[in-house]
N, C-alpha and C positions, 0 to 999 in steps of 0.2 A: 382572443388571447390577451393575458394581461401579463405583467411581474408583478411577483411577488416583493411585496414590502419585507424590510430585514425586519426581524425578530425581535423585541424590545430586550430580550432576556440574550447573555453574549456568556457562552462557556470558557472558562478557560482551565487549564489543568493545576492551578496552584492555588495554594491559600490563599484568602483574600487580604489577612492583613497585610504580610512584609510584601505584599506582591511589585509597589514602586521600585523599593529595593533591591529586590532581586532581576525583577526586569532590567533593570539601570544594571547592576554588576555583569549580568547574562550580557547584554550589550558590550561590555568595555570587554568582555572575555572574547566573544565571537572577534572583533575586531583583534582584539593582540594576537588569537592563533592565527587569522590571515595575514594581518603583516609580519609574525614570523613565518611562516611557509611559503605564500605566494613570491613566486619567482625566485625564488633561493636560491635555486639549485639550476644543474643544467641536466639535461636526456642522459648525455654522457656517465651523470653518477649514478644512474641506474640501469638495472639488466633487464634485459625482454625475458619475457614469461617463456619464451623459447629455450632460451638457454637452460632455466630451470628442469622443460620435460627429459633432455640428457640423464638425472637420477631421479626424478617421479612421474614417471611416464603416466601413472596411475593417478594420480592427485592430476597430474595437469588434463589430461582425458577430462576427468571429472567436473573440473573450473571453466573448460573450454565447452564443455555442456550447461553452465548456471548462467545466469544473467548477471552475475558479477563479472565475467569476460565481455558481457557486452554494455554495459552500463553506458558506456559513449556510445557504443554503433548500431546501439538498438533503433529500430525505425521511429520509433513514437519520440525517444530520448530526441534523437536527431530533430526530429519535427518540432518538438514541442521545442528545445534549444534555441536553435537557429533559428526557426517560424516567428517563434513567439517571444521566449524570453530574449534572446539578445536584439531582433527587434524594438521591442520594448524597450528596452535601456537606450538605444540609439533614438528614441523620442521624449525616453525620462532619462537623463542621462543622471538622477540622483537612486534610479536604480545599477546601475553598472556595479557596484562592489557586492551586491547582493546574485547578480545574474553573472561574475566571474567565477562567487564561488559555488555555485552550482558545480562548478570543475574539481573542487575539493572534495567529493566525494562520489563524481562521474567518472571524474580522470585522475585519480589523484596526482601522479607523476605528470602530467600536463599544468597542473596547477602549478606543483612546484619549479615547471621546467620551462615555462612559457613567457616569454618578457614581455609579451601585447597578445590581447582578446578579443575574439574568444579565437580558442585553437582550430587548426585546419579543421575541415569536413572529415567526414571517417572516410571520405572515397578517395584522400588525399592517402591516405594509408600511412599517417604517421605515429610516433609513439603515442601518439594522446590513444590509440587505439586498445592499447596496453587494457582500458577502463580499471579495474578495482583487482588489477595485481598480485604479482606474489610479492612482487618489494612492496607494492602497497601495503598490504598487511603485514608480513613478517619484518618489516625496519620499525614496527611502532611500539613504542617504549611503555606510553601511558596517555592518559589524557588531560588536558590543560581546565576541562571547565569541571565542576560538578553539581548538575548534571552533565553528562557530555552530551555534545548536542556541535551543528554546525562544522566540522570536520575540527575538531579539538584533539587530534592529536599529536604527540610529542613523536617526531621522525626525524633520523637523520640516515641519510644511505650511509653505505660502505658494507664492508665485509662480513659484520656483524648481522646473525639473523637471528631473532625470537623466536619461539616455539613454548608448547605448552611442555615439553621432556628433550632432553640430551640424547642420542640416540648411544647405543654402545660404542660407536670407534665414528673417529672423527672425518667430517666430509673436507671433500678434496677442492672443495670451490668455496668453502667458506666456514665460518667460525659459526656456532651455535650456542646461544646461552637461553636455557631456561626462563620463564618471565608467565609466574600467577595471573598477569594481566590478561591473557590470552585467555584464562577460565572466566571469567569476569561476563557480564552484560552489558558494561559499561566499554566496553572494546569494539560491543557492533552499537553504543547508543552513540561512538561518535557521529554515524553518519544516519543512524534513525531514529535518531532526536532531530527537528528541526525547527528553527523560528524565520517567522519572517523578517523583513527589516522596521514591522509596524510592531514587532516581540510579541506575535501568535505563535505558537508551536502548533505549527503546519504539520509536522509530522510526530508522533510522540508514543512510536510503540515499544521503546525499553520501559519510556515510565508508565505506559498501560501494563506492562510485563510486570511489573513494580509496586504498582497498586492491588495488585490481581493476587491471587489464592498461589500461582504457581511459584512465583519469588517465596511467598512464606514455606514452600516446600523444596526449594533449591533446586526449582525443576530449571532449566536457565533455555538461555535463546539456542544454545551447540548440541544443546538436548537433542531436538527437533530439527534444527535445522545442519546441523555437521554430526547426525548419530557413529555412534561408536560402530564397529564391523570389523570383523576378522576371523581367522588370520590375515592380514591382510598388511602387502608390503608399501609402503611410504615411501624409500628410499631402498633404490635396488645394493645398498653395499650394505642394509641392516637387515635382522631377521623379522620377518611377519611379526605384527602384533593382534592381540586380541581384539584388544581394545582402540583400535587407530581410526582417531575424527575423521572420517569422510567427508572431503570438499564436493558436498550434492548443493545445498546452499536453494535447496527448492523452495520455493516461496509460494505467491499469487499466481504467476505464468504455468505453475506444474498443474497441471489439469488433476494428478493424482495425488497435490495436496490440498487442492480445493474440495475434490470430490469427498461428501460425507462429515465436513469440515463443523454443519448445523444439521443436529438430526431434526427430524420432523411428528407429528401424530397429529391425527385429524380425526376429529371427533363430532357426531350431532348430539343435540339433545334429545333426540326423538328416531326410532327405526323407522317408526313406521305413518305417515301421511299422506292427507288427502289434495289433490289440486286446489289451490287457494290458500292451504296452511301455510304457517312460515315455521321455518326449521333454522335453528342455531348452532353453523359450525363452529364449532375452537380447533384452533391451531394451536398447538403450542412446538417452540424452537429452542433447542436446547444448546448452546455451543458446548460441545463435548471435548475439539480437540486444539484451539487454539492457547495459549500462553498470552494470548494480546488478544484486542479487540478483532472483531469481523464485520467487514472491513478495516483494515488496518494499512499505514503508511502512505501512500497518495491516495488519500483519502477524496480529495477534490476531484480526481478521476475517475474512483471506484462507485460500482452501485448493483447493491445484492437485494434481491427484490421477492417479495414471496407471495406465486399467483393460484387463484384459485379456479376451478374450474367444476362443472356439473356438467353428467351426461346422462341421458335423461334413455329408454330402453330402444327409444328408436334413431338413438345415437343425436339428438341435437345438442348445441352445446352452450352452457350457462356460464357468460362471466361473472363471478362474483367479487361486490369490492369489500372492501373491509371496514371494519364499524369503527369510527372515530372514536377516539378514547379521550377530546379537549386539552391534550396537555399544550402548552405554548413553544410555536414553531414545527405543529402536526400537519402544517401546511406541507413543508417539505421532505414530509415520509410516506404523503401518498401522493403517486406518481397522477398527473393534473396536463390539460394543455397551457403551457408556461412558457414562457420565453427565457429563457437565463444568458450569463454567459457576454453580455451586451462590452467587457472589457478587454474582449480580444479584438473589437474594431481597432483597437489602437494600433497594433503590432501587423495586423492584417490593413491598415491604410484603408480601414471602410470608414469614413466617414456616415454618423447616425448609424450604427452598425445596432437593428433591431434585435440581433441575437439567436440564438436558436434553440428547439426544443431542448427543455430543461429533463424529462426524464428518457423520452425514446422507448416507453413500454407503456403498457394498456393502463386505462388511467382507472384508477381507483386500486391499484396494487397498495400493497405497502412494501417503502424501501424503508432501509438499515441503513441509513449515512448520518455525516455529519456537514452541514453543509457552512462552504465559505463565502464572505463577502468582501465586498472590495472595498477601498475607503469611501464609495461614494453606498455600499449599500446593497450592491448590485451582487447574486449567485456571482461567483468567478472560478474557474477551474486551472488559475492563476496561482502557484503556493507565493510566489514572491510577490502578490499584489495582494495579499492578504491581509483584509485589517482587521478583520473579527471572523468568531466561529459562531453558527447557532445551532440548536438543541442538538444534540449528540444521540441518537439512538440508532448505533450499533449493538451489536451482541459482544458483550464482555465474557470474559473466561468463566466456563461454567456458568456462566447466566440461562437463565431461561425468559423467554418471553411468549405471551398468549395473545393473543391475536385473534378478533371472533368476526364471523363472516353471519349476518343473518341474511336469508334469504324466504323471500315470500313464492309457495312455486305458483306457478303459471296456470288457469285454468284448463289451457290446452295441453300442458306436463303430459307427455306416455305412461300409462301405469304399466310396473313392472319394477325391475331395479333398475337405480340410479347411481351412478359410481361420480362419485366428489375425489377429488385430487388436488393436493397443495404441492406447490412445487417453488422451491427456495433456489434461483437463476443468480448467478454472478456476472457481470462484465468487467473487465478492467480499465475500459475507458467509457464511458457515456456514447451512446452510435451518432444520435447530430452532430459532435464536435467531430467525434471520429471521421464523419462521412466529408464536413465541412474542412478537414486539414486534410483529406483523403491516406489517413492513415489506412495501412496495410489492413485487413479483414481482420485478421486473427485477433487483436487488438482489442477488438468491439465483442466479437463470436460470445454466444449466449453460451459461458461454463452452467452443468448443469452441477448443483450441489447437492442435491438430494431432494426426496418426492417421497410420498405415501396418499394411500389413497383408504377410502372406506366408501361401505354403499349402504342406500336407504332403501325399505321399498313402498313407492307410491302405490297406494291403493286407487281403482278403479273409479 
């Protein structure tokens, strides 16, 4: 087993010329919105998500089902927090402002309410538990960078709440004012835009949303991800609406908006051969329903992989890998016995910490990632140890990619038919690190995304 060497070629998502420029401004930005936010405020100037379900029992059901209600108390958050990031900073402590605001867009109300870091454990059961709020979103005005990126936005609690409409008669717990901002993309890139503190945008799926076909069609992020539904009541003192945002907020975790997410087709060149021929599958992938990239957002976690398989009439079974296409950093899109990951000894107190398997699926798949390094180099699944990105082959919106599998058969092949199948598997976190932090199962669990198969038939 070896590591891989980092990639001579380092993506990033911005022009090349002003790119000093803007990095340097994007820096002094991210700094002023945490020094005005962090620690501002007290618990006290804000209301628990509790008090809200009293008039939308409906909306808060909904929130208390997304992962925006758990963004702090989710198991992996938790692990990867505690485990790793704020360890880390307690050995780099010129990470610390980078690994407090991690709580800007986990906890936000923690950030703002917290005079020392990081906040209690979620078992402590305190407000940081709140994660990503209804004061979190409804006190936000606008945002401070642009791009927004880094929890950039303009908040200030009190009585006053935002909303995309005034409802007809006025609520009894609080003022309500209108605010365009809410329609906007730039309202969820404050917290899915991210850079590191080395100014990689670690995570960047508003301006993947942005670059892509569906902004030129003002299809936006609340499209997809808060659809309109009704009649449906918001607030029990106003009448149903038609059209009222549903807080579903389903992402990566929803199994049924992964599912179908990349259609598939599998193809040979040939119906019909003999033992010894070689046959050329194509695969092609089509992303059909995403707005951003696939994989998209903790990208350094994620890995969407597309495996092929032959069955031959007396059922044995052929892995097939996929044909190199030489482009630079192809290394790390077919999944290889690799070591990765060597920067989490630090926070884990392993000293020569050799790492562990970089993909955790059969080796010669092709994955869809984009993979990060750390500043010495090294795969990391670290966003705030982030010093560079390399080749990026995800599936962009409405992208298609082809992918061709040759295979030579076997003299001993069974004649009869032979049924080939591609199948396009997600996980959300990588299984070695998963297994190595003993993250929860579900965490790792192979989502399946979609599959098709076709059959050839061997002649005798």
């Amino acid at each position: 087993m070896e590591r891989l060497k980092k990639p001579l070629l380092v993506y990033y998502f911005l022009p090349a010329l002003p790119v000093m420029v803007i990095l340097t401004a994007f820096a002094i930005s991210g700094r002023v919105a945490e020094e005005d936010l962090k620690s501002r405020y007290s618990y006290s100037d804000f209301e628990s998500s509790k008090k809200c379900r009293s008039c939308h029992p409906g909306t808060y059901e909904q929130w208390t089902q997304s992962l925006m209600s758990q963004a702090y108390t989710h198991h992996w958050d938790e692990i990867e927090y505690f485990d790793l990031a704020v360890r880390h900073a307690e050995v780099k402590p010129d990470l610390k402002e980078a690994v407090d605001g991690c709580n800007g867009c986990h906890t936000p109300l923690a950030f703002m309410s917290q005079k020392t870091f990081p906040p209690p454990r979620p078992s402590e059961k305190s407000m940081a538990n709140e994660s990503v709020s209804c004061e979190a979103c409804h006190l936000i005005q606008s945002a401070r960078t642009d791009p927004a990126f880094n929890f950039s936005y303009v908040l200030e609690p009190g009585m006053t709440k935002y909303a995309v409409r005034v409802p007809g008669v006025e609520s009894p717990a609080h003022k309500i004012v209108t605010s365009d901002f809410y329609k906007t993309t730039e309202f969820c890139a404050n917290c899915h835009n991210e850079k590191s503190p080395y100014d990689v945008w670690v995570k960047s799926t508003q301006l993947e949303w942005k670059e892509g076909p569906y902004a030129k069609e003002d299809v936006r992020c609340q499209d997809c991800h808060m659809p309109k539904g009704g009649p449906y009541l918001n607030a029990i003192m106003t009448k149903p609406y038609d059209d009222a945002r549903l807080h579903l907020f389903h992402g990566g975790h929803d199994p049924g908006k992964v599912r179908g997410t990349i259609e598939l087709r599998v193809e040979p060149d040939i119906r019909e051969a003999e033992p010894g021929e070689t046959i050329v599958f194509q695969v092609a992938l089509f992303n059909q329903k995403t707005g951003h990239k696939f994989p998209t957002g903790s990208v350094e976690d994620r890995i969407a992989w597309l495996h092929v398989e032959a069955t031959d009439a007396k059922g044995k079974v052929y892995h097939l890998k996929v044909d190199k296409k030489g482009f630079e950093g192809e290394e790390y899109t077919i999944a290889g016995d690799y070591l990765a990951y060597q920067d989490m000894g630090v926070p884990l107190g392993i000293s020569d910490f050799k790492g562990v398997q970089r993909d955790g699926i059969p080796e010669g798949d092709r994955i869809f990632r984009m993979p990060y390094f750390d500043p010495e180099g090294r795969m990391t699944m670290m966003q705030w140890n982030t010093a560079s990105l390399g080749v990026d082959y995800r599936l962009g919106p409405r992208e298609t990619k082809v992918e061709k599998f040759t295979f030579r058969l076997p003299f001993d092949v069974a004649p009869g038919e032979m049924t080939v199948k591609a199948v396009m598997n997600y996980q959300l976190l990588v299984k070695p690190v998963a297994d190595l932090l003993k993250v929860p199962a579900d965490e790792s669990e192979i989502k399946l995304v979609n599959e098709h198969f076709t059959t050839v038939s061997i002649l005798p």
